[in-house]
N, C-alpha and C positions, 0 to 999 in steps of 0.2 A: 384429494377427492374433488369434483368435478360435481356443481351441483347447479340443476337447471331447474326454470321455472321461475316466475316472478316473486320473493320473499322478502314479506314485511321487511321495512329496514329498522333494523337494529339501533339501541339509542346509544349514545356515546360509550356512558360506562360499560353498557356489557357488550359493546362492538371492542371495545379494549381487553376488557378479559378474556375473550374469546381467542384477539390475535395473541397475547400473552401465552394462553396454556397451550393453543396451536403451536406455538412459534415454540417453545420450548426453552432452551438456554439461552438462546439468542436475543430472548427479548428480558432478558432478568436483568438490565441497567437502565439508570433511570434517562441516560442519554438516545437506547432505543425507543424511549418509554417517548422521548420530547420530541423524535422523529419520528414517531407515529401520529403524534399530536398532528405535526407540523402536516403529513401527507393525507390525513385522514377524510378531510374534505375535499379533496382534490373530483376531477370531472372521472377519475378511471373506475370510480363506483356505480356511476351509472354504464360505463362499458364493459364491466367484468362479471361475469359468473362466477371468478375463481374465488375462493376463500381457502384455499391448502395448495401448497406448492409442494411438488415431492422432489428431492434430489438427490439423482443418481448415484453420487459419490464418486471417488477414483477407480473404485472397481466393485464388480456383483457378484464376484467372487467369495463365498462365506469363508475360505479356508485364510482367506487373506483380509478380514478383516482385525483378525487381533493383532496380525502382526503389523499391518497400516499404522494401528491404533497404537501401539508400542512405539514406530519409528517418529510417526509424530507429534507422540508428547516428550520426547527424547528433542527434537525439533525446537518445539513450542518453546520445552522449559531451556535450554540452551541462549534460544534467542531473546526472552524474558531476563536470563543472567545476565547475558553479556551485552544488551542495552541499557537493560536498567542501572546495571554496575559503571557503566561508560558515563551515563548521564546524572549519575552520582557520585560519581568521582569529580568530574567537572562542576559541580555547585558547590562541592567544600575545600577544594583547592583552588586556592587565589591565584597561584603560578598559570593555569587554565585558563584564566578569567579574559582568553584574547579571541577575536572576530572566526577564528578559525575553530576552536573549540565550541563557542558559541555556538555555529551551523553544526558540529557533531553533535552536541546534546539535543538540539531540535530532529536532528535524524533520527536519534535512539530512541526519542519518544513518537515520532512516527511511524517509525519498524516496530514499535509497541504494541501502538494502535492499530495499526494494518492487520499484524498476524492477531490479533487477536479479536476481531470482527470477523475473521475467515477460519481460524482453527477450532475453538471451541465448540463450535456445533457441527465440525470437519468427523470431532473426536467423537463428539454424540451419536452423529448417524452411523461411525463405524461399529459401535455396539449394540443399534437399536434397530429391530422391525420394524417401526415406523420411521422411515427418513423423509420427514416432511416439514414444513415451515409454513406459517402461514403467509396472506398475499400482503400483508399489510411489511410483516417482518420481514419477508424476503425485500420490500421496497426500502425497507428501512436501511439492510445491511446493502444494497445497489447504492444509498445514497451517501451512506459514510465511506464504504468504499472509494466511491468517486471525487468526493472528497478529500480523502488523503493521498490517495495514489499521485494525484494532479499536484497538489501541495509539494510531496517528495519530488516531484518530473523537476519541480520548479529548483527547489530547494540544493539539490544535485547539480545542478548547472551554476546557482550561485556559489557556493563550496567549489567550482571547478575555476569561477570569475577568480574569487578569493584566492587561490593556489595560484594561478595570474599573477595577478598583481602582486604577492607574497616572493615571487621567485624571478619576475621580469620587471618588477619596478620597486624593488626594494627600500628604495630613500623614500618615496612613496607613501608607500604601504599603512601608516599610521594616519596620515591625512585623510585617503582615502577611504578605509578600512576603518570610518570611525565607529563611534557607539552611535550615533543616529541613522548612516546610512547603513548598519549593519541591520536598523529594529526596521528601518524604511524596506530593506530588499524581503525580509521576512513576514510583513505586512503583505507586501506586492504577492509571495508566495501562496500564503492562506488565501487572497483575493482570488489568485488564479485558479483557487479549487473550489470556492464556493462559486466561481461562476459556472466552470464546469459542472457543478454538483447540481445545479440551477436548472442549469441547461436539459441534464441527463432525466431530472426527474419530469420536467413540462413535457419531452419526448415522450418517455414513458407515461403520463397520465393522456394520451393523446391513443393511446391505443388498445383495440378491443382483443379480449383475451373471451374468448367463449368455446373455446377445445379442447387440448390437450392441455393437462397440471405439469407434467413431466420434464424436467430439466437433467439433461445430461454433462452434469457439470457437480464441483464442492461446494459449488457456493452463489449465489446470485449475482447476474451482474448484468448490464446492460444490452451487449450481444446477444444472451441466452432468453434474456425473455423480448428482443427484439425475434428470434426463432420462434418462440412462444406464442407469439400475437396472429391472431385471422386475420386479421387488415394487412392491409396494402401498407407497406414497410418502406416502402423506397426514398421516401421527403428524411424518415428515425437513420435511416442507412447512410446518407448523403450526409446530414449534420455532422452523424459523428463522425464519418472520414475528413469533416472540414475541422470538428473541434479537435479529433486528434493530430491533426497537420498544424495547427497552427498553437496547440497547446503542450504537443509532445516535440515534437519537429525540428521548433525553435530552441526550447532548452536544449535539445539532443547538439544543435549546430553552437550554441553555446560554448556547451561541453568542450566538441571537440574542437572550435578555434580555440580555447584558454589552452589544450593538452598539446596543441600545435604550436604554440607561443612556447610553451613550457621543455618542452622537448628539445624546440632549435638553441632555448636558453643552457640546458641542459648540456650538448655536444660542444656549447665553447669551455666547458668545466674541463682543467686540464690533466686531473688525476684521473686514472683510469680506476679506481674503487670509489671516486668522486659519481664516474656517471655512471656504474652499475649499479651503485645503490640506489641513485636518483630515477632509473632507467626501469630496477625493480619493482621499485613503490608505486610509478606512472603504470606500468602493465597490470598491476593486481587492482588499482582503481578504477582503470579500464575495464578490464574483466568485469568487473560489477557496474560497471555504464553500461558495459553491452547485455549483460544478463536483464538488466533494469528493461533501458531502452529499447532492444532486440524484441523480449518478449511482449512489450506493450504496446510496439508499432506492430507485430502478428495478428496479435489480437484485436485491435481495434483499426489497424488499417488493410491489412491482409486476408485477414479470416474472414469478415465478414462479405467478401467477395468471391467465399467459395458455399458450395452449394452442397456439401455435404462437410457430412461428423468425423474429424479424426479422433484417434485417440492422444496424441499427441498434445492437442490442443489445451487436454489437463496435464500434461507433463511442462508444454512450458509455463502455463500460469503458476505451478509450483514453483518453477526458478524465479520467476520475477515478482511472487506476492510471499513466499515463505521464505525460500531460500537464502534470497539475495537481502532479507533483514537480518536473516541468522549468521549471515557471512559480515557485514558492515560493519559492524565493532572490531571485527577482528580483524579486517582491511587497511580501515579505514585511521585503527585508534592503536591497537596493541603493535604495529608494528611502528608506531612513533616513537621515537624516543624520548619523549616528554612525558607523556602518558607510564612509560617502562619503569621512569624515575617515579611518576606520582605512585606507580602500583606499588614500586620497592618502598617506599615513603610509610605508605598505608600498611602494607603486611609487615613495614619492622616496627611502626607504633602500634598492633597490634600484638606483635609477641611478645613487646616489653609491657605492655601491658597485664599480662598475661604474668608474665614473670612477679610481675609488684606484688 
């Protein structure tokens, strides 16, 4: 809703509760609760009328809202097992305890945090009349979003360094690859999301929202309420084609020198089931590079250069914000064979347990 006219401002505690029961499930952790805190002074209260944000969803279709709502809590809880299971498998197995599992557990708890800033209230509005969010909550969920997305850009690219250095400078690999510069490049990670994250929201508090509530999208994010905004967009448009070029761009050219190292290492392997398995594993990690990276340079370096709505636009954001976490354990971990041995490990202490 869309509310004009100049009104008393609201004092703290009840400018909170207000975004709270607006905002719905979204804002029921204490983490949205501390980025509310953190945005709520911000300059975009004096430029905004809006206090309810409504969002369209994946479709307006009511016959296909249960079964939305079916496929992705099917989705949701999948991708909740099979990271949470990945990243606690790797904290109680010492055999795990190496540079390269280390990056898989910080991923599964990323792919954690992602889908679950964007499903939860994905699942809400497929069974509610009212799909709406408040302006404060929709800011909150842009800001952790951007947040972790940029984190995992980052993060992916070091996991791709890591397989480098693991398979083309093997005598190496323990010098390098130690316990300090493993905590240093994951530091560097997080840094590069909270700038981004920084970044995204000063753009956004720079801009007047006084017209349309309506977002045609699941979920809030940067491009949509840059569409959103009555002002002059052009300075919010420019930044982030330069943040995402130099934030996404770089990791993505990362990526693929380490898989180009990796590949030419590959082909001097002289067994021929040597380098199909090697040649398998590099193609399904790929696959989810390209799903990651693909649909994140669309959106934030392509999209925003077109002048009209696809529908499309919420089909790739599902492969590279829901998808592509619910695929990565399974990529990334279960087709290892170390992990194959910890699972066999875990489910025969398990049934002898069982047996006692």
């Amino acid at each position: 809703m869309t509310l004009a006219g100049s009104a008393a401002p609201l004092s703290s505690a009840l400018f909170k509760e207000k975004a709270i029961y607006n905002g719905g499930s979204i804002c029921k952790s204490s983490l949205c609760l501390f980025i509310i805190d953190l945005v709520r002074h911000r300059p975009w209260e004096n430029n905004s009328t809006l206090r309810e944000i409504v969002l369209t969803g994946l479709s307006s279709t009511p016959e296909l809202q249960t079964l939305l709502f079916d496929i992705f809590t099917l989705i949701y809880c999948t991708t909740l097992l099979g990271n949470l299971g990945m990243l606690s498998m790797v904290i109680v197995n010492p055999h795990l305890h190496t540079p390269m599992y280390f990056f898989l557990a910080n991923l599964s708890a990323l792919d954690t945090v992602i889908v679950s800033i964007i499903v939860p209230k994905m699942l809400e509005n497929f069974l509610s009349d009212r799909k709406s969010t408040s302006f404060l909550c929709c800011m909150a969920q842009m800001y952790c979003f951007q947040l972790i997305i940029v984190v995992e850009c980052f993060l992916i690219a070091v996991m791709g360094f890591d397989r480098y250095v693991a398979i083309c400078k093997p005598l190496s690999y323990t010098l390098i690859m130690n316990r300090t510069i493993c905590i240093q490049l994951l530091i560097t990670c997080w840094m590069g999301g909270f700038i981004n994250s920084s970044i995204q929201i000063t753009l956004a508090s720079t801009l007047n929202f006084c017209g349309p509530n309506v977002i045609d999208h699941f979920f809030c994010d940067i491009p949509s309420l840059i569409e959103l905004s009555c002002s002059d967009t052009s300075v919010q448009e420019l930044v982030l084609l330069i943040v995402g070029t130099v934030l996404g761009f770089i990791p993505c050219l990362v990526v693929l020198a380490s898989y180009c190292h990796i590949v030419t290492a590959i082909l001097k392997i002289t067994t021929t089931t040597g380098r199909q398995r090697a040649f398998s594993t590099c193609a399904s990690h790929l696959t989810i590079v390209t799903l990651f990276y693909g649909g994140g340079f669309y959106m934030y370096m392509i999209r925003p250069n077109l002048r009209f709505s696809l529908d499309g636009d919420k089909v790739v954001t599902v492969l590279y914000t829901i998808l592509s976490p619910m695929l990565n354990p399974f990529i990334y971990s279960l087709r290892n064979t170390e992990v194959k041995k910890a699972l066999r490990r875990a489910i025969g202490r398990t049934c002898f347990s069982k047996r006692i």
